[in-house]
C-alpha positions in Angstrom: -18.5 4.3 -34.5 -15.1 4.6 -32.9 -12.5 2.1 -31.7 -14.3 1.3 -28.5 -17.7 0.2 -30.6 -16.1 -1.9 -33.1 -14.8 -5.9 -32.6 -13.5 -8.4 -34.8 -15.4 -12.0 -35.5 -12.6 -15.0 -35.5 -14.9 -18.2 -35.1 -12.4 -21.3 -34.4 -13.3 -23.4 -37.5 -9.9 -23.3 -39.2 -8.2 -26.4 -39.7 -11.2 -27.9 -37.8 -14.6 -30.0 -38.0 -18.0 -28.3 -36.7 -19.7 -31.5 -35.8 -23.9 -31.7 -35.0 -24.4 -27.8 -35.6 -27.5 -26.7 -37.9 -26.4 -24.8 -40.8 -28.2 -21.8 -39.8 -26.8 -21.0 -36.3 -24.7 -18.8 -35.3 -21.1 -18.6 -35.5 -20.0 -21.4 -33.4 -17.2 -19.6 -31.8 -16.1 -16.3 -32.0 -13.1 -14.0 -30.5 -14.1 -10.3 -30.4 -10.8 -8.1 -30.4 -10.8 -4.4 -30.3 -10.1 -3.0 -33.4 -9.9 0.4 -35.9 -11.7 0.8 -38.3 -11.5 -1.9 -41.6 -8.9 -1.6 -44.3 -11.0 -2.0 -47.8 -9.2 -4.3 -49.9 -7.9 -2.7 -53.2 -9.0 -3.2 -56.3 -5.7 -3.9 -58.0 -2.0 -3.4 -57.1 -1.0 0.2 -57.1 1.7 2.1 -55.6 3.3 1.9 -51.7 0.5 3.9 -49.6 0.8 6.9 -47.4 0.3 5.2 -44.1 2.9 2.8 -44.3 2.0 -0.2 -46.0 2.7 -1.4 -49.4 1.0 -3.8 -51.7 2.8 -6.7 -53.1 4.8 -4.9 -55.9 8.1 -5.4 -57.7 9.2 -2.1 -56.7 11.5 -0.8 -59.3 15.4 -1.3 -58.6 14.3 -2.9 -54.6 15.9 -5.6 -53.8 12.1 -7.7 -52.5 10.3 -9.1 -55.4 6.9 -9.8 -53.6 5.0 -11.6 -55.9 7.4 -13.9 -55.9 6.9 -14.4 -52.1 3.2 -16.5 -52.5 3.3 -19.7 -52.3 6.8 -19.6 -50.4 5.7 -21.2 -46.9 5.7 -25.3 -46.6 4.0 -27.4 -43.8 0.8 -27.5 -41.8 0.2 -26.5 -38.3 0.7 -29.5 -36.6 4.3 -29.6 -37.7 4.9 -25.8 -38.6 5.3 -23.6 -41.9 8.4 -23.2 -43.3 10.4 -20.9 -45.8 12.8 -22.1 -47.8 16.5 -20.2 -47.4 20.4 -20.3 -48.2 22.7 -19.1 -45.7 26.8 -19.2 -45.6 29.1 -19.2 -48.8 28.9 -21.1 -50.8 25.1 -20.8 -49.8 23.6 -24.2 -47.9 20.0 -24.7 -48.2 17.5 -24.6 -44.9 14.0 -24.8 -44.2 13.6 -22.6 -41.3 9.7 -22.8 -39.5 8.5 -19.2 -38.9 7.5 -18.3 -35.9 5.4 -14.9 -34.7 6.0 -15.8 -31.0 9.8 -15.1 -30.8 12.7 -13.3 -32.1 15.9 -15.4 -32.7 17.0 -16.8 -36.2 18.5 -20.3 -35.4 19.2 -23.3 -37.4 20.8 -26.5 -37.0 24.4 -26.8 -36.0 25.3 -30.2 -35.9 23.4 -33.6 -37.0 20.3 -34.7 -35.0 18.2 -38.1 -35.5 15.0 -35.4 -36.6 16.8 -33.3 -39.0 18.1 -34.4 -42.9 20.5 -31.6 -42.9 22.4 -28.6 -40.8 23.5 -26.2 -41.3 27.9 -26.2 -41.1 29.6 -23.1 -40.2 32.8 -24.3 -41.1 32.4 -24.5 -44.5 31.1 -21.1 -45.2 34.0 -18.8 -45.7 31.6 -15.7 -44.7 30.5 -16.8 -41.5 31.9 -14.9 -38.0 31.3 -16.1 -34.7 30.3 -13.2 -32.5 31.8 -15.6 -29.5 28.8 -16.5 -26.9 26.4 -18.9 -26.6 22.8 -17.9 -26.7 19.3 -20.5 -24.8 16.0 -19.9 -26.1 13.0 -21.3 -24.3 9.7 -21.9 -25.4 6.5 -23.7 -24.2 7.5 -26.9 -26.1 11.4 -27.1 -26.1 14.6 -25.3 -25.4 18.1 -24.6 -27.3 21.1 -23.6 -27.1 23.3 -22.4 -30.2 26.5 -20.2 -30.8 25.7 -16.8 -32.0 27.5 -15.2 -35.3 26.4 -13.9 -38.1 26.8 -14.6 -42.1 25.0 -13.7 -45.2 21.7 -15.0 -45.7 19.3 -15.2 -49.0 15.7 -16.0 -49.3 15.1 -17.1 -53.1 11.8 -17.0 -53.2 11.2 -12.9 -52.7 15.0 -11.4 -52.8 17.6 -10.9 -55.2 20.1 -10.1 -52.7 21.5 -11.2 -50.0 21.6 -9.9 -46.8 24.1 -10.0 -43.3 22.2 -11.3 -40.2 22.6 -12.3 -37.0 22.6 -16.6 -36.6 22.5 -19.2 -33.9 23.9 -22.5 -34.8 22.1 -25.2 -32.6 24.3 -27.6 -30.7 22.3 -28.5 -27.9 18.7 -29.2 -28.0 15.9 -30.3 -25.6 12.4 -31.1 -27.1 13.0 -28.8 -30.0 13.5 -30.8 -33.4 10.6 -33.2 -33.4 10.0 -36.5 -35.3 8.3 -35.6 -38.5 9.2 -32.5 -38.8 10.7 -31.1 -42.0 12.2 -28.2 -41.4 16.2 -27.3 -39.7 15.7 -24.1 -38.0 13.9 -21.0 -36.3 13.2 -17.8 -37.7 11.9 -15.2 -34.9 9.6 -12.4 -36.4 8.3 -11.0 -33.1 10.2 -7.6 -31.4 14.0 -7.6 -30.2 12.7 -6.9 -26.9 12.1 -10.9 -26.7 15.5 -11.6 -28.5 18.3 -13.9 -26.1 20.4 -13.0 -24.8 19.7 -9.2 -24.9 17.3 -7.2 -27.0 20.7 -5.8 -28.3 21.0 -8.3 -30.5 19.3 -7.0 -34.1 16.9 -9.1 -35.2 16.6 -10.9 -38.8 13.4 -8.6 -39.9 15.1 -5.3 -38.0 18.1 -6.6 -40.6 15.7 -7.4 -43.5 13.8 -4.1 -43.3 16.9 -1.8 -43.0 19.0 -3.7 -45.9 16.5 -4.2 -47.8 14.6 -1.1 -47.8 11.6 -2.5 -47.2 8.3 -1.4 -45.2 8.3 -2.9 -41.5 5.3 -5.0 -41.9 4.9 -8.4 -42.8 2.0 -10.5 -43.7 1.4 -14.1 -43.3 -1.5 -17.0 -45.1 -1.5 -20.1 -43.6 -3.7 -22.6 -45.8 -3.5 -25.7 -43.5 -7.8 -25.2 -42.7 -8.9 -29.0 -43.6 -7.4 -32.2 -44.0 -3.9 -31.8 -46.1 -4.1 -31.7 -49.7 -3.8 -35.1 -51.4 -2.9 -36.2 -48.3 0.9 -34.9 -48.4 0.6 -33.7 -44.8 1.8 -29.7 -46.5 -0.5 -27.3 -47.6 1.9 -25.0 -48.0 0.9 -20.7 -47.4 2.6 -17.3 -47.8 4.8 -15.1 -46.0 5.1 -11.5 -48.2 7.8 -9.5 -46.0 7.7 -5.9 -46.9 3.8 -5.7 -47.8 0.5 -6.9 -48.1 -0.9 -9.2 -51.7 -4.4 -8.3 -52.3 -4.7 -12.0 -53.9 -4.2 -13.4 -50.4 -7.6 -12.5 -48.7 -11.1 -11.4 -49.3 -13.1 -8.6 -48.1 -11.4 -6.0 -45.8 -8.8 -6.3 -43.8 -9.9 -5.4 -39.7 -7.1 -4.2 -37.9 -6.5 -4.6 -33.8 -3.9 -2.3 -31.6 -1.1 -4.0 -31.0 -0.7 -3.4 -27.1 2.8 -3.7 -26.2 5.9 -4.6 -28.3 7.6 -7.8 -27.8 5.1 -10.5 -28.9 1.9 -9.2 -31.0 0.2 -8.9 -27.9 -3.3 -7.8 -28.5 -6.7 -7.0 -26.6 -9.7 -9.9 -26.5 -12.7 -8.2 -25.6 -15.2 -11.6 -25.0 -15.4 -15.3 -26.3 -18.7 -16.6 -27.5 -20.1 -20.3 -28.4 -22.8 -20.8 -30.5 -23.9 -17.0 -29.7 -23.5 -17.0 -26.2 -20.7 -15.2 -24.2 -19.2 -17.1 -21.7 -19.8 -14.1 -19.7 -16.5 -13.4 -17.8 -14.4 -10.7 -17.1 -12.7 -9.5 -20.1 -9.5 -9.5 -18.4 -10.0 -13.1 -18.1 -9.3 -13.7 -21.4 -6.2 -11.2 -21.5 -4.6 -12.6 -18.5 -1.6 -12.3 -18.6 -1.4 -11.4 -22.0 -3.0 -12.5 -25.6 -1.3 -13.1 -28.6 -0.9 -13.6 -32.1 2.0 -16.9 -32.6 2.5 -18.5 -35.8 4.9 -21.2 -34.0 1.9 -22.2 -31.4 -0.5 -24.8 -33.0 -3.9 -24.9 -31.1 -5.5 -21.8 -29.8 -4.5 -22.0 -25.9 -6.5 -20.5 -23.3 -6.2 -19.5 -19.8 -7.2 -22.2 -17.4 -11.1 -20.2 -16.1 -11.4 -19.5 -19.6 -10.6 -22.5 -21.2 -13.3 -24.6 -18.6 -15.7 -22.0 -19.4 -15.6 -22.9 -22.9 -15.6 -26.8 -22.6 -18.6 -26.5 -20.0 -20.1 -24.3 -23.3 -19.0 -26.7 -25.8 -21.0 -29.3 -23.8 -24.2 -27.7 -23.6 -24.1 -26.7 -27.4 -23.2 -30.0 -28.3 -20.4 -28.6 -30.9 -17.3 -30.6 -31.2 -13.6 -28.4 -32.4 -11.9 -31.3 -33.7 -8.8 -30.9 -35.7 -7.3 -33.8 -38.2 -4.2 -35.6 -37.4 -1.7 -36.2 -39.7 0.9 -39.4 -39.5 3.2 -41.4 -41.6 1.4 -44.6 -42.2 -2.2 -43.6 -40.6 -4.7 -45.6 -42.0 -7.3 -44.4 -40.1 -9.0 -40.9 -39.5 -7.3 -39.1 -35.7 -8.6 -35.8 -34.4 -8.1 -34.3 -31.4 -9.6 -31.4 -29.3 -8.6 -27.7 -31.2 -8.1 -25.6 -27.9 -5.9 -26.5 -24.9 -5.2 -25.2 -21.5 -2.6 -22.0 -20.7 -0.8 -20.9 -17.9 0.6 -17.8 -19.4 -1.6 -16.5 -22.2 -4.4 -16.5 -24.4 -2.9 -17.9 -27.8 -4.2 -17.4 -31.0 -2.2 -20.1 -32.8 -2.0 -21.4 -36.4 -5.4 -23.4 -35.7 -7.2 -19.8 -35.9 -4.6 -17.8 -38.2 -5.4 -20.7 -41.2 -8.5 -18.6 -41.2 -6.9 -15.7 -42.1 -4.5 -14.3 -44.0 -3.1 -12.3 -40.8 -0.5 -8.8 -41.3 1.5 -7.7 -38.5 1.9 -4.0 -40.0 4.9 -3.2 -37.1 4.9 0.1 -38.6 1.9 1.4 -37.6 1.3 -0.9 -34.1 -1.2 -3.0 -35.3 -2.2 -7.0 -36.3 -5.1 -7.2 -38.8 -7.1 -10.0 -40.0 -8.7 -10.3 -43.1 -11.1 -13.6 -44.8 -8.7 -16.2 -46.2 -10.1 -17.3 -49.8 -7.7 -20.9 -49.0 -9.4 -21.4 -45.9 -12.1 -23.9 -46.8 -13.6 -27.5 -46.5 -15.4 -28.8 -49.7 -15.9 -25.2 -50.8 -17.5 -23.8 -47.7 -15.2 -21.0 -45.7 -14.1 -22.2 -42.3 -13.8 -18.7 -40.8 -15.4 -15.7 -41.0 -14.9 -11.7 -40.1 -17.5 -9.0 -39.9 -18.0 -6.0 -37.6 -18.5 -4.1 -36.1 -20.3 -4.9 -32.6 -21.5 -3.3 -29.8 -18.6 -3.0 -26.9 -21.3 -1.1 -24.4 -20.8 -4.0 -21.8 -17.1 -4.2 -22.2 -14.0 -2.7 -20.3 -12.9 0.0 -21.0 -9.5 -1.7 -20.2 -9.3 -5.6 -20.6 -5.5 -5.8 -20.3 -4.6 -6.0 -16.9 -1.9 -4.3 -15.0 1.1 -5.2 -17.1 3.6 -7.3 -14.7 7.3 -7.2 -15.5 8.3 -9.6 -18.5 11.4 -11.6 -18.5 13.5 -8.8 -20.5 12.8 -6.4 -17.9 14.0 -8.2 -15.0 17.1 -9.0 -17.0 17.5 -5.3 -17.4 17.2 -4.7 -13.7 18.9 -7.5 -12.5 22.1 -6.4 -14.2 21.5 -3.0 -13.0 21.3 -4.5 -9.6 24.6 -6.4 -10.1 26.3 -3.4 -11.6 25.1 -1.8 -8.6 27.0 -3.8 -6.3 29.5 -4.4 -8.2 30.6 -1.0 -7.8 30.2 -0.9 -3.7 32.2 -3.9 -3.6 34.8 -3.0 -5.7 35.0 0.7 -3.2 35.0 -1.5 -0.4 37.9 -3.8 -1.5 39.9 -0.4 -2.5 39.2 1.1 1.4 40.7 -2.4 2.8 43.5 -2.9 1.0 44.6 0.6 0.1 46.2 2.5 3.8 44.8 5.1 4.8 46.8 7.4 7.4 45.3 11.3 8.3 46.8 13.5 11.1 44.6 13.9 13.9 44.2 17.2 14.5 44.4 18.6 18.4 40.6 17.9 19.9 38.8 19.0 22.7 39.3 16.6 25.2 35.6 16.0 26.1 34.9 15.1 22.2 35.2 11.5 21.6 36.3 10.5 17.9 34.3 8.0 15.8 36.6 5.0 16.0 37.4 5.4 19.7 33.2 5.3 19.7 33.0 2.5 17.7 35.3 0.6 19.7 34.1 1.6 23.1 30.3 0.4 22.2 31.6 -2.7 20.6 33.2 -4.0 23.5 30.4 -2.9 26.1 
C-alpha cells in the first residue's frame, strides 16, 4: 500500500485522564496523518544510515556526543521543556525552553520579576552586537531583544562550542511567565520564520554546519501523567544530530512535511471513540497543521474543535489534563484541546506520546510509541497503521495563502520599487534640463504647448 493508503494513529491521551470509557473501546481519539511507509526500529546502535539519518552514536572525532544528549530536556508542558546551555565568555549558564514552532534563539537580557538569572552581554568578552533590534510574536506573548552573536555550548551532547546568532531580551510582553524556570527561547523550526529576515542563520542551520552533524533532530517529551514525585518536571530528551533507538518503541511512522517554515504537516480525519467527525479534511488543515513543541494543548480550528466537544459529549469521554501549582493542595484539571484561529496544533499534550523526529533532511516529521508515556503502567498513546484513505482527499491542504515572510519579501520589493521612481522623479525636478527645439512644421503642436493648452481649457 502506497502513501495515499497508509495513516498514522495519535489518540490524545498524553498527559491526560480518559474518564468513564470501557477498557475495550476503541481509541478514544485519534489524528490520522498521511504518511510513508514505517521506519522499523533497529535492533542496536550501528553506523549513520544511507538515507540520512543517524542513530545516537559517539561518532569518532565529532564534536556531538549523543548519548549524552537523553535525559537533557527539564519541565513539563504546562510550563515548557528546557535544555540546559552556557553562552558568552567566561560561559553563563541558561535554561533556554525549546520550541518547534519558531526559529529565533533568545534569552534574557536584563532582570525580570519571572526569571532567577539573564543572561549579561557585557561581561562576555566574545559577544558582538550585530546592531538592530529584532520582535518576535507568538500566540501567547511578544519580545523584543538586540541581535548579536557569541559562542555558545550545550554540555549535555557537545564538546565544543559553537558561534551563533543571539537576541538578548529587553522588552517583554506576556513572555516570561510566573513559574516558569527557564531564561530563554531556542527556535528549531526553518529560517524562513526567523525575525527580522530569514537571512538571519538560525542556531540548528549553525549547529548542523559546525558541528557536522545530520539535519534532523529528535525530541521525547515524558510529561504524560501527573509529575513525578510531584516536582512539577519530568524532564525528556532532545538528541540533535540523530535518532536513540532507547527513546521509543515499535517503528517509527513518518508524515511529509508540506512546506518549510514550521513542520507543517497533512491531517487526514479526527475520530472520537471510533467515529469521524466527518468533515472536510481541509477542515482540519485550515490554514495549516503543525507540529510545536512550545504550544501546550492540542488547538483546533474553531468547526473542528465544536465538532469534537459536541463528540466528546455524546461519548461521554472527558480529556482532562493535571494542573500543576506551587502550594496546590488539591487535584486541578482542565480541558486538553482548545480553540484556533490560525491552525491545527499538535502541541506538547499529544507529542508526550511520542518520541517525535523532525528528520529536516529528508522533509519529513515521524512519530514513533513513547516507552515514558504512561499512567500506572498502562501506555497513554498509541500508533499503528496503516488505514484505508479511500474516502479522503486527495489534497487536504488548502490553497496555501501568503505567510507573513512572504509579504515581507514583497512589501520591500514594493518599497524598493518606489523607491527608485521617486528618487528619478526628484533627479528630473531638480536637475535642468534645456534641449534645442528643432525647426517644426507649423501645423504640429509640441507636447508641452499640448499639455498646457488642455490644462487651461
Amino acid at each position: 500500500m502506497g502513501a495515499l493508503g497508509r495513516a498514522l494513529l495519535l489518540p490524545l491521551l498524553a498527559q491526560g485522564l480518559l474518564r468513564a470509557a470501557p477498557a475495550a473501546a476503541p481509541a478514544p481519539f485519534t489524528l490520522p496523518l498521511r504518511v510513508a511507509a514505517a521506519s522499523p526500529a533497529p535492533r542496536a546502535p550501528g553506523p549513520p544510515r544511507a538515507d540520512g539519518l543517524a542513530l545516537a552514536l559517539e561518532p569518532a572525532g565529532a564534536a556531538a556526543n549523543f548519548l549524552a544528549m537523553v535525559d537533557n530536556l527539564q519541565g513539563d508542558s504546562g510550563r515548557g521543556y528546557y535544555l540546559e546551555m552556557l553562552a558568552g565568555t567566561p560561559p553563563q549558564e541558561l535554561q533556554i525552553l525549546v520550541d518547534t514552532g519558531s526559529s529565533n534563539f533568545a534569552v534574557a537580557g536584563a532582570p525580570h520579576p519571572y526569571i532567577d538569572t539573564y543572561f549579561d552581554s557585557e561581561r562576555s568578552s566574545t559577544y558582538r552586537p550585530k546592531g538592530f533590534d529584532v520582535t518576535v510574536k507568538y500566540t501567547q506573548g511578544s519580545w523584543t531583544g538586540l541581535v548579536g552573536e557569541d559562542i555558545v555550548t550545550i554540555p549535555k551532547g557537545f564538546n565544543d562550542s559553537f558561534l551563533v546568532n543571539i537576541a538578548t531580551i529587553f522588552e517583554s510582553d506576556n513572555f516570561f511567565l510566573p513559574g516558569i524556570k527557564w531564561n530563554g527561547i531556542l527556535g528549531l523550526a526553518y529560517a524562513t520564520l526567523a525575525k527580522p529576515s530569514s537571512s538571519l542563520e538560525t542556531f540548528f542551520d549553525s549547529l548542523v554546519t559546525q558541528a557536522e552533524i545530520p539535519n534532523i533532530f529528535s525530541m521525547q517529551m515524558c510529561g504524560a501523567g501527573l509529575p513525578v514525585a510531584g516536582s512539577g518536571t519530568n524532564g525528556g530528551s532532545l538528541v540533535l544530530g540523530g535518532i536513540e533507538p532507547s527513546l521509543y518503541k515499535g517503528d517509527i511512522w513518518y508524515t511529509p512535511i508540506k512546506e518549510e517554515w514550521y513542520y507543517q504537516i497533512e491531517i487526514l480525519k479526527l475520530e472520537i471513540g471510533g467515529q469521524s467527525l466527518n468533515l472536510d479534511c481541509r477542515e482540519y488543515n485550515a490554514d495549516k497543521a503543525i507540529v510545536d513543541s512550545g504550544t501546550t494543548l492540542l488547538r483546533l480550528p474553531q468547526k473542528v474543535f465544536d465538532a469534537v466537544v459536541q463528540a466528546v459529549a455524546r461519548t461521554s469521554l472527558l480529556y482532562l489534563q493535571p494542573m500543576v501549582g506551587a502550594g496546590l493542595n488539591y487535584e486541578c484539571y482542565r480541558f486538553g484541546i482548545s480553540p484556533s484561529t490560525n491552525a491545527l496544533v499538535i502541541g506538547a499534550t499529544v507529542m508526550e506520546g511520542f518520541y517525535v523526529v523532525f528528520d529536516r533532511a529528508r522533509k519529513r516529521v515521524g512519530f514513533a510509541a513513547s516507552p515514558c508515556a504512561e499512567i500506572a503502567g498502562v501506555a497513554v498513546s498509541e500508533i499503528s497503521g496503516p488505514f484505508s484513505t479511500e474516502d479522503m482527499a486527495s489534497n487536504c491542504v488548502p490553497a496555501q495563502v501568503f505567510n507573513e515572510p512572504i509579504l515581507w519579501i514583497v512589501s520591500y520589493s514594493l518599497m524598493s520599487v518606489c523607491g527608485a521612481i521617486l528618487l528619478v522623479l526628484i533627479f528630473l525636478l531638480l536637475i535642468p534640463f534645456r534641449c534645442r527645439h528643432a525647426p517644426r512644421h507649423p501645423e504640429v503642436v509640441n507636447d508641452e504647448s499640448s499639455l498646457v493648452r488642455h490644462r487651461w481649457k
